[in-house]
DRENKOL-404472 format. One record per residue (C-alpha): x, z, y; residue in one letter. Coordinates in steps of 0.05 Angstrom, whole numbers, padded with zeros to 5 digits, always signed. Each point is the difference from the previous one (the first is absolute). Layout:
<atoms>
XZYa/...
</atoms>
This chain:
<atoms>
+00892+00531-00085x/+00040-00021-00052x/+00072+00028-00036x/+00035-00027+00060x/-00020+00061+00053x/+00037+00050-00032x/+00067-00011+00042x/+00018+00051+00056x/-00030+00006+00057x/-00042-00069-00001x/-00022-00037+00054x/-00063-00025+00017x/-00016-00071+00017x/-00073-00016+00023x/-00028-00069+00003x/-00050-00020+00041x/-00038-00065+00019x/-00020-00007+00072x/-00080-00037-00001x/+00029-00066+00029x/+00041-00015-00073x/-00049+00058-00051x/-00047-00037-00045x/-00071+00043-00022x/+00039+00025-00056x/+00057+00021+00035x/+00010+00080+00020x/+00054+00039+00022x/+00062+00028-00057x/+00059+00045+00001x/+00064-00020-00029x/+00047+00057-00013x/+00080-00038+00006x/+00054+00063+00002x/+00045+00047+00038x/+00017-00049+00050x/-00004-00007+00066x/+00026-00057+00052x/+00017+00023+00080x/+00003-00081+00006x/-00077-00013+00001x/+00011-00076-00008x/+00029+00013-00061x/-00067+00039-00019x/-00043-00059+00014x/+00048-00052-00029x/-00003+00038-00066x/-00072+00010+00000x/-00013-00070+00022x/+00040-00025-00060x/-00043+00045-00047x/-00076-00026+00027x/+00028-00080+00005x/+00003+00000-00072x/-00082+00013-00007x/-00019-00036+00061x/-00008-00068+00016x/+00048-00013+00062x/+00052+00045+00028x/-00044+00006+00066x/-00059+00034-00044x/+00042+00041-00035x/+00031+00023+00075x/-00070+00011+00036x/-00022+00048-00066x/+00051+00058+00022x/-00048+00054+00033x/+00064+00054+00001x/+00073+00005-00022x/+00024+00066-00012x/+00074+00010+00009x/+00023+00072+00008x/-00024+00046-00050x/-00009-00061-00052x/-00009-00073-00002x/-00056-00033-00009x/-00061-00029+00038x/-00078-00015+00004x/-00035-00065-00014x/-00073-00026-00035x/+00009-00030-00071x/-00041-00023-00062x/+00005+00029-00061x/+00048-00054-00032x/+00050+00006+00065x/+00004+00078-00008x/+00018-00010-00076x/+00049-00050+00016x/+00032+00039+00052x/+00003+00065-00049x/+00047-00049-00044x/+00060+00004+00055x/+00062+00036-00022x/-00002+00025+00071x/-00076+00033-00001x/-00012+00068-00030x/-00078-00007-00009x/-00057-00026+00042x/-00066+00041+00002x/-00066-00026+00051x/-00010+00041+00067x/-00042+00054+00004x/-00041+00028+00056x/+00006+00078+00010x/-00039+00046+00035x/+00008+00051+00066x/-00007+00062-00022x/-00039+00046+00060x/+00083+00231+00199x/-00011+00061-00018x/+00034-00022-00071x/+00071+00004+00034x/-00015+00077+00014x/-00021+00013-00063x/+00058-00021-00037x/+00034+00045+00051x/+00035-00049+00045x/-00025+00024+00059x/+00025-00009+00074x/+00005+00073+00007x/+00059+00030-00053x/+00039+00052+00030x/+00067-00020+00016x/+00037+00052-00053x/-00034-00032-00054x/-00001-00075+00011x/-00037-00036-00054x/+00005-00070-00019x/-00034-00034+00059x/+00049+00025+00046x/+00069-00015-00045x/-00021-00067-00004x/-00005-00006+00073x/-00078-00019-00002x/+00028-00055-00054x/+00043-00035+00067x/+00015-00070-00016x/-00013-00007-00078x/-00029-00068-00001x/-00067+00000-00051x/-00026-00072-00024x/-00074+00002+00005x/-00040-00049-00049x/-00072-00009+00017x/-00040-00035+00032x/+00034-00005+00073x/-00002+00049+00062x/-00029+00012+00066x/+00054+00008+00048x/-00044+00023+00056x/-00017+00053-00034x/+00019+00076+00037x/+00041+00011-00068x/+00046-00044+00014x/+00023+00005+00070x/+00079-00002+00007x/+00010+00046+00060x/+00062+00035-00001x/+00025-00034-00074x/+00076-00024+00011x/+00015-00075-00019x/-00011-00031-00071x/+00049+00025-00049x/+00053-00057-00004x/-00005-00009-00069x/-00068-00025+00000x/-00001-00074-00016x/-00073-00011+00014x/-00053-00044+00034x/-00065-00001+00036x/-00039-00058-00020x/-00046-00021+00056x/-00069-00029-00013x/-00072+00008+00012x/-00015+00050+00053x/+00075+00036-00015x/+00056-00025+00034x/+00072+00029+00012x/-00026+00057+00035x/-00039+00029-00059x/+00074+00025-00023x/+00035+00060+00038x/+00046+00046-00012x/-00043+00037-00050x/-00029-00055-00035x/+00062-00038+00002x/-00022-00060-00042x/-00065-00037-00028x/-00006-00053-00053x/-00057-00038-00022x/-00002-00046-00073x/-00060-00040+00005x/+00023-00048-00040x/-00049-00018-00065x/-00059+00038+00026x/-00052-00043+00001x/-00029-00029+00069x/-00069+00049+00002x/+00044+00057-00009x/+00047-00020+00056x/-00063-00018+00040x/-00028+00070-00007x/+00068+00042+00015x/+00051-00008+00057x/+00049-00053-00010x/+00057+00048+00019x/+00029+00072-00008x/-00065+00026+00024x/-00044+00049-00034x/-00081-00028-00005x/-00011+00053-00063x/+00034+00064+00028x/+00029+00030-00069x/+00068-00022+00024x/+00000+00026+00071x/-00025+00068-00035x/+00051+00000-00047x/+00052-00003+00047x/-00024+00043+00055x/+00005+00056-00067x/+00069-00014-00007x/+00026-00008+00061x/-00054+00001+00058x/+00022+00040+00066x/-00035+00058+00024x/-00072-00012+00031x/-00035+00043+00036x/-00084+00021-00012x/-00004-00044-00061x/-00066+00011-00038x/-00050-00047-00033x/-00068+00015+00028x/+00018+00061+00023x/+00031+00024-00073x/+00060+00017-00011x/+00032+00010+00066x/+00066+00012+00018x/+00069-00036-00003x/+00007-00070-00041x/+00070-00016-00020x/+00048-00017-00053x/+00035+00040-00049x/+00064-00036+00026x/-00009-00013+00077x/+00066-00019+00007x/-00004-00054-00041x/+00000-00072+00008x/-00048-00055-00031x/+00011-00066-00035x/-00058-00032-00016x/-00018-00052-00049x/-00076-00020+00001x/-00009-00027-00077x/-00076+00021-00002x/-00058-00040+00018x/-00073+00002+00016x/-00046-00022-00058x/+00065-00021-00045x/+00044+00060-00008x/+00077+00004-00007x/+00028-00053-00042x/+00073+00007-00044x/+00019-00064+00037x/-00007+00045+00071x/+00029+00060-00017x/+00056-00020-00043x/+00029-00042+00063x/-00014+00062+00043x/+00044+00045-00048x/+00046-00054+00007x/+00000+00000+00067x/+00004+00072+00009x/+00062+00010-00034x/+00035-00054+00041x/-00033+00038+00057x/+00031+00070-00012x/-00043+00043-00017x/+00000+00074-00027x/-00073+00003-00026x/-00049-00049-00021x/-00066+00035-00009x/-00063-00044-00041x/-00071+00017+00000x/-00013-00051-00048x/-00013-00010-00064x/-00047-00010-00061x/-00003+00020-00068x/+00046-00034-00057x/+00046-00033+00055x/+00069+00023+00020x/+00039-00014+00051x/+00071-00017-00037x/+00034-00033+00069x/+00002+00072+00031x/+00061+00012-00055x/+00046-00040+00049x/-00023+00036+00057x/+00020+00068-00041x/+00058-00026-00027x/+00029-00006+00080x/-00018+00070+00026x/-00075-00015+00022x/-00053+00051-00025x/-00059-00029-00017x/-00060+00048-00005x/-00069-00030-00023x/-00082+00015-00004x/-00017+00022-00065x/-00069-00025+00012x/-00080+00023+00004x/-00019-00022-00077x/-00010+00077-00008x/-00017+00046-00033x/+00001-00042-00055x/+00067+00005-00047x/+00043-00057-00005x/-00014-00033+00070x/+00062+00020+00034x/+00042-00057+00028x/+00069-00019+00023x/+00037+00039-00056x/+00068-00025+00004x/+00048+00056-00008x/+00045-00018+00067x/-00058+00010+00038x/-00036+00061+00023x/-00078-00017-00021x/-00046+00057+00051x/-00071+00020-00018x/-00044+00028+00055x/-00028+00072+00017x/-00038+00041+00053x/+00027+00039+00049x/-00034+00065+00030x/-00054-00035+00043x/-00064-00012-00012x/-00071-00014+00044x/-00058+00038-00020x/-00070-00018+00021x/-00048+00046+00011x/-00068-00024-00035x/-00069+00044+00028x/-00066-00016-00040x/-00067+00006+00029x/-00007+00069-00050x/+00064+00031+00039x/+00038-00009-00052x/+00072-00015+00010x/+00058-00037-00019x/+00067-00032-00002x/+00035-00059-00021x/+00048-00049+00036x/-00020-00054+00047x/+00029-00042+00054x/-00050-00016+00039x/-00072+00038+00031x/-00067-00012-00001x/-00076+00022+00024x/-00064+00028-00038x/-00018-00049-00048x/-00040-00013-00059x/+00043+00002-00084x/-00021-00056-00042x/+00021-00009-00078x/+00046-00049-00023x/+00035-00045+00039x/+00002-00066-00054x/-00034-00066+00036x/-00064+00011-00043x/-00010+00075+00016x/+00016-00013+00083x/-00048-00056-00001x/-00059+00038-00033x/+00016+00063+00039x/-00007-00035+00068x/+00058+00033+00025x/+00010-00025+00067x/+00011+00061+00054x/+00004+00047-00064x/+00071+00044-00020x/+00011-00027-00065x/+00023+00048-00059x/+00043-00041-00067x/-00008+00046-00041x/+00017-00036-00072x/+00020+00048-00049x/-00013-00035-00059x/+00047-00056+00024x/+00056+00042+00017x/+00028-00019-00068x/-00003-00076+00012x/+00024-00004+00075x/+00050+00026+00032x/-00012+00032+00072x/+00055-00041+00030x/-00026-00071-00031x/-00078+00018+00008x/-00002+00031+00073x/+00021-00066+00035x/-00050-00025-00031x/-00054+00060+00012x/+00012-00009+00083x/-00014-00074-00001x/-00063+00009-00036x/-00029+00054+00051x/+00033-00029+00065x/-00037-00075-00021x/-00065+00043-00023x/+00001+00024+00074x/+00011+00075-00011x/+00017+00051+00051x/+00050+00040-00043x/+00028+00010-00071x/+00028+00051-00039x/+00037-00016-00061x/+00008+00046-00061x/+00056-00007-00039x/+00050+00037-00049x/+00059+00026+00022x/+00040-00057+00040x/+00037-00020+00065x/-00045-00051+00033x/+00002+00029+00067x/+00033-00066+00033x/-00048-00039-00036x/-00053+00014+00055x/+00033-00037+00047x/-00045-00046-00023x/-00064+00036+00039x/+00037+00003+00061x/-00051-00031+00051x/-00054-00011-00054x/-00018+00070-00025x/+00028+00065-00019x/+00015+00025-00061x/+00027+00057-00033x/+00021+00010-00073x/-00030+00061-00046x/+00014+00020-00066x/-00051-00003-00059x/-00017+00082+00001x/-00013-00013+00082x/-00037-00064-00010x/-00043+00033-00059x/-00027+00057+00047x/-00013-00056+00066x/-00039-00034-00060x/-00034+00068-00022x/-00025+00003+00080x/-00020-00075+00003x/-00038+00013-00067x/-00038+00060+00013x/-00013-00018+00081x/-00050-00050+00029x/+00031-00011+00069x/+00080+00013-00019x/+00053+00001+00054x/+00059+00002+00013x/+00063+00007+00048x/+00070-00013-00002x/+00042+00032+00046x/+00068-00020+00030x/+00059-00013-00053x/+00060+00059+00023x/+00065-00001-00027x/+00026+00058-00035x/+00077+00004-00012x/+00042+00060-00035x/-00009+00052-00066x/-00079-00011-00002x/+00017-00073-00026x/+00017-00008-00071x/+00073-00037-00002x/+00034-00040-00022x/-00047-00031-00056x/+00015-00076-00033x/-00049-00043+00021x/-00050-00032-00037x/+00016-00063+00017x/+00076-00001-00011x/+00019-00033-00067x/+00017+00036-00053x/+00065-00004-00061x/+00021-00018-00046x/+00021-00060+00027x/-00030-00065-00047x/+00071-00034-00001x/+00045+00044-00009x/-00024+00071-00034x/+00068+00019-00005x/+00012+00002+00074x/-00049+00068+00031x/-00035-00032+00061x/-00023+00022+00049x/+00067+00037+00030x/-00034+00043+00055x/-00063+00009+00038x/-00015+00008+00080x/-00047-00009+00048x/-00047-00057-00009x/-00073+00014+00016x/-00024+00009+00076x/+00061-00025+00031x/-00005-00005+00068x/+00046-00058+00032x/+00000-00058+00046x/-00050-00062-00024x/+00007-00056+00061x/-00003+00037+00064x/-00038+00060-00027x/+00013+00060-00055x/-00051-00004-00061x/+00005+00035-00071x/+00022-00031-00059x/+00007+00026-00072x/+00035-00029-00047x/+00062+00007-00042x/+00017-00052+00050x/+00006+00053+00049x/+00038+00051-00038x/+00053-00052-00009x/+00028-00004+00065x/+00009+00083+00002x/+00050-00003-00057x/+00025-00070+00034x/+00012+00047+00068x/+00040+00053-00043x/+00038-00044-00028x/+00017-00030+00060x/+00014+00065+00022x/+00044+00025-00063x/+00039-00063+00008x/+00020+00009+00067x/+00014+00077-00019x/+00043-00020-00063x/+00022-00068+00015x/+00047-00006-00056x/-00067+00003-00050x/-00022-00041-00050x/-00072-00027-00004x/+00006+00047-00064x/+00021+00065+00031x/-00046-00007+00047x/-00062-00010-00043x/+00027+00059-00039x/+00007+00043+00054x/-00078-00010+00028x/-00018+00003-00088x/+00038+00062-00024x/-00019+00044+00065x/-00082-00013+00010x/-00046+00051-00012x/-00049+00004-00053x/-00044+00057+00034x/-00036+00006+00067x/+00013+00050+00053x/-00043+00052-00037x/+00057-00013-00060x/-00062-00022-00043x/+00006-00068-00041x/-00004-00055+00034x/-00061-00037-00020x/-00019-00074-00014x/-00076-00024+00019x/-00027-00039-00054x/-00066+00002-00049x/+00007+00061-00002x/+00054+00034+00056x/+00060+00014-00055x/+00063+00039+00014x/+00050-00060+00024x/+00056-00031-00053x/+00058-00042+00006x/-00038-00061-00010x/-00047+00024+00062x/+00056+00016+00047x/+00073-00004-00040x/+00042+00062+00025x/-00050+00023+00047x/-00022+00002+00067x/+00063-00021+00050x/+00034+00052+00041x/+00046-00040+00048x/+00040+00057+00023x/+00020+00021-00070x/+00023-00069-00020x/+00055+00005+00054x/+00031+00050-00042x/-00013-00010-00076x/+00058+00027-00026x/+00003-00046-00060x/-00020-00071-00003x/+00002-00045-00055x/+00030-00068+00017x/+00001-00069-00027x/+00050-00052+00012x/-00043-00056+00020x/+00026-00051-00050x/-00031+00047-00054x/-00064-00033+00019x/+00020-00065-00023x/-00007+00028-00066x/-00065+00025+00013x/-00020-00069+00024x/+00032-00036-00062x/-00049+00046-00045x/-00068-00030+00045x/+00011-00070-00023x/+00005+00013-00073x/+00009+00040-00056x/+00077+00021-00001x/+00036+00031-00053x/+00011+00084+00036x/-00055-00017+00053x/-00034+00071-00024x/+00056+00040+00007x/+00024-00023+00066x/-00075+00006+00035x/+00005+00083-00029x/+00081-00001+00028x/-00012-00029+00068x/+00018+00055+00042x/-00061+00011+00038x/-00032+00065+00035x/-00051+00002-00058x/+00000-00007-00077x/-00064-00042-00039x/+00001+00001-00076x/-00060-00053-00011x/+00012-00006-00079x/+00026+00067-00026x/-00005+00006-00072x/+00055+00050-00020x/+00049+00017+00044x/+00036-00036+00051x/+00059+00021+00034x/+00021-00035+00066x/+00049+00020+00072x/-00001+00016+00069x/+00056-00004+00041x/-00013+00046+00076x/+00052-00003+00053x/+00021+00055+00046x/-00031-00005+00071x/+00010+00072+00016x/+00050+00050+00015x/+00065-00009-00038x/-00008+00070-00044x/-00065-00002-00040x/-00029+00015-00059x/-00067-00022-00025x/-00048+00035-00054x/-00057-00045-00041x/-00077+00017+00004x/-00030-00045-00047x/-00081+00000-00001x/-00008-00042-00064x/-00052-00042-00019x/-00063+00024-00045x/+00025-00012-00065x/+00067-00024+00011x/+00069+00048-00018x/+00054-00020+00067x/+00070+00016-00005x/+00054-00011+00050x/+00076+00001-00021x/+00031+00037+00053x/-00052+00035+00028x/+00047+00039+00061x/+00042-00052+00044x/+00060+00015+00041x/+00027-00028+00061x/+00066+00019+00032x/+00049-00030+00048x/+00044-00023-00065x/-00051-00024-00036x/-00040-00074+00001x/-00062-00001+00045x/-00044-00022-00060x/-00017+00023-00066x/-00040-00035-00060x/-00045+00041-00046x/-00037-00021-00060x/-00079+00006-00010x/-00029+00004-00072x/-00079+00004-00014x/-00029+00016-00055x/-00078-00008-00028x/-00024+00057-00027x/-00057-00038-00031x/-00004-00065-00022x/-00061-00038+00037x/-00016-00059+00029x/-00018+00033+00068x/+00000-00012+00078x/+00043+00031+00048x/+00024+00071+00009x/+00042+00024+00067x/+00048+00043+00011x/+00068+00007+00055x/+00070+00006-00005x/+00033+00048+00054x/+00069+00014+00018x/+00004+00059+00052x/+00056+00038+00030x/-00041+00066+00018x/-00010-00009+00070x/+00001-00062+00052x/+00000-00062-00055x/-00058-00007-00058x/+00006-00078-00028x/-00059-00018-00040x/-00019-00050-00033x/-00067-00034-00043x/-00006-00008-00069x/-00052-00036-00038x/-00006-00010-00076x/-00046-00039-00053x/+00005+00015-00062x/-00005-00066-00056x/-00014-00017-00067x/-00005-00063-00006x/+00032-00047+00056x/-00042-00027+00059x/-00054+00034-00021x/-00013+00066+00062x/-00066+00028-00027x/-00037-00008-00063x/-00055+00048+00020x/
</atoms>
């Protein structure tokens, strides 16, 4: 990107070659044009069309190269070039930048009751769920990688006709025709444009889900009540959305073997504004790449709430870290499926397992080499690898591990790993084998037995599920990407955590569990939805601040919440951001702290060069969290919160400062009466107390007024020497 970009609120124009006109050197580009937008779509193509003739050949080539045209949130559109066309195209008065497409990544019911938005609230106390009227027509934009309309999730009995301000479609196509849409899912879209013909040949040419993480996704948000869900017999009970009420537009951007390209998802954004509406939830992503085109979704009332992705728990992995957008990590909830595990020497013990299994014989290790020479076939196979835990990761390596033993022709496997969610992951044994997962100290007393026994056996009984206080909740996942954010360390991502591992939820016409911070995206997708239709006169902003300031940041034993990683740690704001969410807080925060969405094109000015004041605006942005990456004094900087509550209220400041940082807040007591304006700036100075070049301390600002309202929010802070230099240790 070049000087050019910073203007407000850009637009994004993406150029795109169909195969009939690309050359082997051509690929698909961006081209960012401007705040523009055209309701005359001729006048779209006309423009565009004038742009490409000038680096093609004949009119008609440069005609047949436009893949999309966006037109409502931006201008712009999608076509293959060569190097030398995208250069000469960046030279137009009229193009902000141009930048190559990028393929993202997917990222993968008792959850609803956890987070206390149960069926069941009495009717004197009526908690969010029920104010927003089961989330009754808000519209939320799902896009993924399609739907499965015949799934039980989705059924429209008793839903009243399609809110009359929905300007949707329902593209028909392979094996989904105009019947796939109802009046829950009340419009489907497909962009299969640019994806190449192998990837086209292995999906569904249409709205249609063949990969299942979009159908799950939206049966989380906004799937009806089913009845004797359970996967395998686990888990059983009532599947539904956290908004039932709901209704679905879908936009299937995601494809078998090729991903989710910019091209796709840009003209689905595009698309969805035009469309109207309320919520666009992603479950996309990848590391390094931002979505930018979600600012003119923001900018006209849409909340847009994105995975933070499964990169963790390593630091500086979390993605989607635009400030307008509410960026989710993922958690457990207070279910889990111990196995009971009974050795040929009575011995006995528990870990978690899906699946069950007979008397069998433990072998070692479970490499290729090891299965081969340990003639495994028939046997119960123990990976017990130790020594390795330092070079593979139990999610990466156990793929891998139930390959090995189902091709080496084993009758069962146990895995032993460190501390992880991979529960879902044995999917993967489902008609070959079962499996169950141990931890090292478990797996290290099986060995002891196998070691010191010349005929060892054992048996695996039946996976249960256990829900309630016996389960350790909520805890970050292992998986779920971690802060601060590589782009943009001034901006503390992620905002929140939820649910994401063991989510049960409709996949085709069955119910199957996913993890993934995939799935904890759609819970805080369904509260918004719900918030929005509770407090319709919202911004975006007030409504990330109210889930932000108001989640908890210890369990139901009022313990720390804690984040799994190598080791377990006690969770931070760049594991989970305020906390844990608790829906039926956010509907009454008390304060929020707003931003007037053309702030952002500030913001977005400072991400395509280096602008004179670009630090102090990133620490002035009036977020629901403060990050100080490069603090080598003091630094003071504002907050601005905005009366949500009663009328008459006053509100004291608990400030939990960071280790080795001096915080003081100028005032420190805030009044609100009827007279008096409904918001109130205060001033935030930190100090070092030691000059270092360190990493980052934590700490929380709090205003509370005593009783009902207690509005938190995160703080993180690095101390510097010497600039873009974190750590010299």
């Amino acid at each position: 990107m070049d000087s050019r970009t910073a203007i407000c609120g850009a637009l994004l124009l993406l150029v795109t070659l169909l195969p009939l006109s690309a050359t082997a050197s051509s690929k698909l580009y961006i081209v960012y044009m401007g705040e523009k937008k055209h309701d005359d779509p001729s006048v779209v193509i006309a423009s565009h069309h004038d742009i490409l003739t000038s680096v093609f050949v004949s009119k008609d080539e440069a005609m047949r190269s436009i893949v999309y045209s966006y037109k409502h949130g931006f201008s712009g559109f999608a076509a293959m070039l060569t190097k030398s066309q995208a250069v000469a195209i960046a030279k137009f008065p009229e193009v902000v930048s141009v930048k190559p497409n990028i393929f993202h990544k997917t990222h993968t019911t008792r959850s609803w009751d956890f987070l206390g938005l149960d069926y069941n609230q009495l009717p004197q106390q009526p908690g969010l769920l029920k104010r927003a009227k089961y989330g009754e027509d808000v519209i939320v934009g799902v896009i993924d990688t399609g739907i499965w309309p015949e799934s039980r999730s989705f059924d429209d009995n008793g839903y009243g006709p399609v809110p009359a301000r929905w300007k949707g479609k329902c593209h028909s196509g392979e094996k989904f025709n105009a019947t796939g849409c109802n009046r829950k899912i009340i419009g489907a879209r497909w962009y299969g444009r640019g994806i190449s013909a192998e990837s086209l040949k292995s999906d569904y040419k249409s709205p249609r889900d063949l990969n299942g993480h979009g159908t799950h996704v939206a049966s989380t948000i906004a799937g009806g009540e089913v009845q004797g869900v359970s996967y395998g017999g686990l888990g059983m009970g009532v599947a539904r959305g956290g908004a039932p009420r709901a209704r679905l537009g879908i936009y299937k951007v995601c494809w078998v073997d090729e991903g989710c390209p910019d091209a796709a998802v840009l003209a689905a954004i595009d698309d969805a504004i035009h469309d109207g509406v309320d919520v666009l939830s992603l479950s996309v992503g990848g590391v390094g790449q931002e979505y930018s085109g979600t600012l003119h979704a923001v900018q006209r009332g849409i909340s847009v709430v994105f995975a933070g992705g499964n990169d963790g728990p390593v630091p500086q992995t979390v993605t989607n870290a635009m400030p307008w957008v509410t960026t989710v990590a993922a958690s457990t909830i207070d279910r889990s499926f111990p196995t009971l595990i009974s050795l040929g020497n009575k011995e006995k013990l528990v870990h978690e397992s899906d699946v069950q299994t007979n008397p069998g014989k433990i072998n070692g290790l479970c490499d290729p080499e090891s299965l081969a020479l340990g003639n495994v076939t028939g046997k119960t196979v123990l990976c017990y690898a130790p020594e390795e835990a330092s070079r593979w990761s139990p999610q990466l390596i156990l793929p891998y591990a139930i390959n090995y033993t189902i091709e080496a022709g084993a009758k069962g496997l146990i895995f032993a790993q460190y501390t992880a969610n991979n529960l879902d992951s044995l999917v993967e044994c489902e008609g070959f084998m079962p499996c169950t997962l141990v931890d090292f100290e478990i797996a290290h007393r099986i060995f002891s037995y196998w070691d010191m026994t010349d005929n060892p056996v054992v048996k695996v009984f039946p996976a249960v599920s256990v829900v309630g206080n016996g389960v350790l909740s909520p805890r970050v996942a292992s998986f779920s990407s971690r802060g601060p954010s590589l782009l943009f360390p001034g901006i503390l991502k992620p905002d929140i955590t939820a649910p994401g591992v063991n989510i049960l939820a409709a996949v085709r016409g069955s119910y199957v569990f996913y993890s993934g911070t995939s799935m904890a995206c759609p819970h805080v997708s369904a509260v918004t939805a719900m918030l929005k239709s509770v407090h319709s006169q919202w911004s975006p902003a007030m409504i990330k601040s109210a889930i932000v300031t108001t989640a908890s940041v210890t369990n139901r034993f009022g313990m720390p919440i804690q984040a799994e990683a190598v080791p377990r740690k006690l969770a931070d704001p760049f594991d989970f951001g305020g906390g844990h969410i608790d829906p039926d807080r956010a509907v009454d925060p008390g304060l929020v702290y707003d931003v007037d969405a053309r702030e952002y094109n500030k913001f977005f000015n400072c991400t395509v060069g280096y602008l004179a004041g670009c630090e102090s605006y990133y620490l002035n942005l009036n977020l629901p969290s403060i990050a100080v990456p490069d603090l080598k004094d003091h630094v003071m900087l504002r907050r601005t919160v905005t009366n949500v509550g009663p009328e008459e209220a006053t509100y004291h400041l608990v400030v939990e400062p960071p280790a080795g940082i001096d915080v003081s807040v100028e005032p420190s007591v805030i009044n609100f009466t009827q007279s008096s304006s409904k918001s109130v700036t205060f001033m935030v100075t930190f100090t070092t107390r030691q000059r270092v070049q360190g990493g980052y301390t934590f700490g929380s600002l709090t205003w509370s007024d005593g009783s009902t309202h207690s509005v938190r929010i995160p703080i993180a802070v690095r101390t510097v020497i010497q600039d873009f230099v974190a750590d010299t240790s």
